[in-house]
C-alpha positions in Angstrom: -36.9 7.7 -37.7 -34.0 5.7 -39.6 -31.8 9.1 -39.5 -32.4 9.2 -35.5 -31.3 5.7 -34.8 -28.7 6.3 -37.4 -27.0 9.2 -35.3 -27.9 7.2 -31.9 -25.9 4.6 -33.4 -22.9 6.7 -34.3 -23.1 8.5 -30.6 -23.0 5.4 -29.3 -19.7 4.2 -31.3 -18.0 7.3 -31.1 -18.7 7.2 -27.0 -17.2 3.7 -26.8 -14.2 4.2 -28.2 -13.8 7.9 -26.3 -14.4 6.0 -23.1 -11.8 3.1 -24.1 -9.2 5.8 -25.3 -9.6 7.1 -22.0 -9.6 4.1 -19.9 -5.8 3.4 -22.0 -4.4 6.7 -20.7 -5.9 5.7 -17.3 -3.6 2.5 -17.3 -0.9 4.3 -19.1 -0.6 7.1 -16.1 -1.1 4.5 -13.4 1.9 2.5 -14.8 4.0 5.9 -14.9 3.0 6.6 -11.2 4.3 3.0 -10.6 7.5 3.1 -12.3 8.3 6.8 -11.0 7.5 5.8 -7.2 9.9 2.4 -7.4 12.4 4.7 -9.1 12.4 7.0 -6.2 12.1 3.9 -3.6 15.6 2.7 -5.3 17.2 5.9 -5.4 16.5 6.6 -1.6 18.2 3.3 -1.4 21.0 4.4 -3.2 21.5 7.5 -0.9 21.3 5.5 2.0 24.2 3.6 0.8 26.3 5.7 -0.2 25.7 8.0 3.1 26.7 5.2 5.4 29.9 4.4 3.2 30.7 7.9 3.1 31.1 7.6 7.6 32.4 4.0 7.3 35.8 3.7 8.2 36.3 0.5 6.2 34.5 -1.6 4.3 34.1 -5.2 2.6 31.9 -6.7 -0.5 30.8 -9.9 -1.2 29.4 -13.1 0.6 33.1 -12.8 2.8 31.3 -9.2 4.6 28.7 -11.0 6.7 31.6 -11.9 9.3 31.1 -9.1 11.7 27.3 -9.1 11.8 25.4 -8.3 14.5 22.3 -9.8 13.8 21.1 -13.0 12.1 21.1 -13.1 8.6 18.5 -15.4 8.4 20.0 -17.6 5.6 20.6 -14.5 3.3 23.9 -13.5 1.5 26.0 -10.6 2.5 26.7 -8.1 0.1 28.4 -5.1 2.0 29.7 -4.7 5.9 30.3 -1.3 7.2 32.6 -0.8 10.3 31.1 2.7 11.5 32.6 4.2 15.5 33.1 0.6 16.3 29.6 -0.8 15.0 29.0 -2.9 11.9 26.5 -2.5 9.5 25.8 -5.3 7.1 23.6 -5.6 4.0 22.3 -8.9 3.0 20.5 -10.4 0.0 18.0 -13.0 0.0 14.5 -14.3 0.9 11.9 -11.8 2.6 11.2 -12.2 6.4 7.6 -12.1 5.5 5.1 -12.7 2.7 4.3 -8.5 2.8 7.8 -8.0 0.7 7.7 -8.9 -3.0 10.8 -11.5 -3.7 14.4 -10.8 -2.7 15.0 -8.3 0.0 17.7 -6.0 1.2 18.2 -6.1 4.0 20.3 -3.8 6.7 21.8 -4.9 9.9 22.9 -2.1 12.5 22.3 0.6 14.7 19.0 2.7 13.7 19.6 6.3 13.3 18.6 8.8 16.1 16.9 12.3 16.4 19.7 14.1 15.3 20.5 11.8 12.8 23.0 10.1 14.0 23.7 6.2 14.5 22.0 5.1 17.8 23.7 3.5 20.5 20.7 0.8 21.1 21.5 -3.1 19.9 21.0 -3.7 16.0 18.3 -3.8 14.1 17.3 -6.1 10.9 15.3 -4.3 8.5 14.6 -4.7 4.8 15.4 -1.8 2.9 14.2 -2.6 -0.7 12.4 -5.4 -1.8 11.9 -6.3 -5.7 15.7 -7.2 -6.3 16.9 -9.4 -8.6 18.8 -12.5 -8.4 22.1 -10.4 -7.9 20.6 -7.7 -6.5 23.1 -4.9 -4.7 26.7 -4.9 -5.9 29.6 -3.0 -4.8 32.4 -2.2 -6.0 35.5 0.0 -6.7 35.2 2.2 -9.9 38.7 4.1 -9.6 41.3 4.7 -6.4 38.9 7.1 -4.3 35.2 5.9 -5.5 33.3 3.3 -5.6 30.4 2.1 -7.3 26.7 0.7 -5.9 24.4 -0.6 -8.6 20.9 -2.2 -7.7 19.2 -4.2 -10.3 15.2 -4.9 -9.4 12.5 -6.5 -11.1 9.4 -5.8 -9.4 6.7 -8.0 -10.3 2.8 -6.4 -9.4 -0.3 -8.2 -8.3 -1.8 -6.9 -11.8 0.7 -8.9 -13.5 3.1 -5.8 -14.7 6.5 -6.0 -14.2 9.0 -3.4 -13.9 13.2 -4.0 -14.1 15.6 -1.0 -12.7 19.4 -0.9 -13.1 20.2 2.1 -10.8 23.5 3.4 -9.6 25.2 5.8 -8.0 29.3 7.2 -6.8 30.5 7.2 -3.8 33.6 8.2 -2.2 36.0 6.4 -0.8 35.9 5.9 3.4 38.9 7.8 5.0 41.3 5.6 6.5 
């Protein structure tokens, strides 16, 4: 009788800490998931960007490149305008236009694409882009004569308390003149 609750004992134990060990890995590939799926969020961004810059005809950085917008800004700071076949695309940084976003957004003012994707004639649209950006969020800025550089910097903070911080970037070229 001692020897059974002996090994009952030592099932017991060796369960627990199988079920723990596998409850860790559980975490550990949710918290991959996470960080690859934010990852991919930014470097969609990223593409974005650089694909409107590559059809701009000119552009301007900086809190200066909010002059031309064709929306509200809603109290959030220009980081890049876009003059695109006589339309302006802006990007601002700032506070979310709703408590679904988490922290700073990104926001784009401009024609939405169409079908085809192409810009649309309609009026502009504001929509956030990314959320999750630090203070500094989006910058932009030239890396060498034809290219130009777009870094994003995020720190994503989760209901469960985790937080995640990217520094992503990516070349562009230069808009023709």
């Amino acid at each position: 009788m001692p020897e059974l609750l002996l090994a009952l004992a030592l099932g017991l134990t060796l369960a627990t800490v199988a079920i723990q060990g596998l409850r860790g890995a559980s975490e550990g590939a949710a918290r991959w998931i996470l960080q690859l799926r934010e990852r991919q969020v930014s470097r969609r961004t990223l593409v974005l960007l650089r694909h409107e810059l590559g059809m701009a005809r000119d552009w301007v950085s900086g809190p200066e490149s909010g002059g031309n917008a064709e929306c509200s800004l809603g109290g959030r700071i220009p980081v890049l305008s876009l003059e695109t076949r006589g339309r302006t695309i802006t990007y601002s940084v700032g506070a979310a236009p709703s408590r679904i976003w988490r922290g700073t957004v990104l926001m784009r003012c401009g024609p939405a694409y169409d079908l085809s994707g192409g810009l649309s004639e309609g009026q502009a649209l504001n929509r956030v882009v990314l959320d999750g950006l630090d203070s500094t969020g989006l910058e932009v800025y030239r890396e060498g004569p034809k290219v130009v550089k777009i870094q994003l910097k995020r720190n994503v903070q989760f209901r469960s308390g985790m937080s995640l911080i990217f520094r992503d970037s990516i070349l562009a070229l230069m808009p023709q003149a």
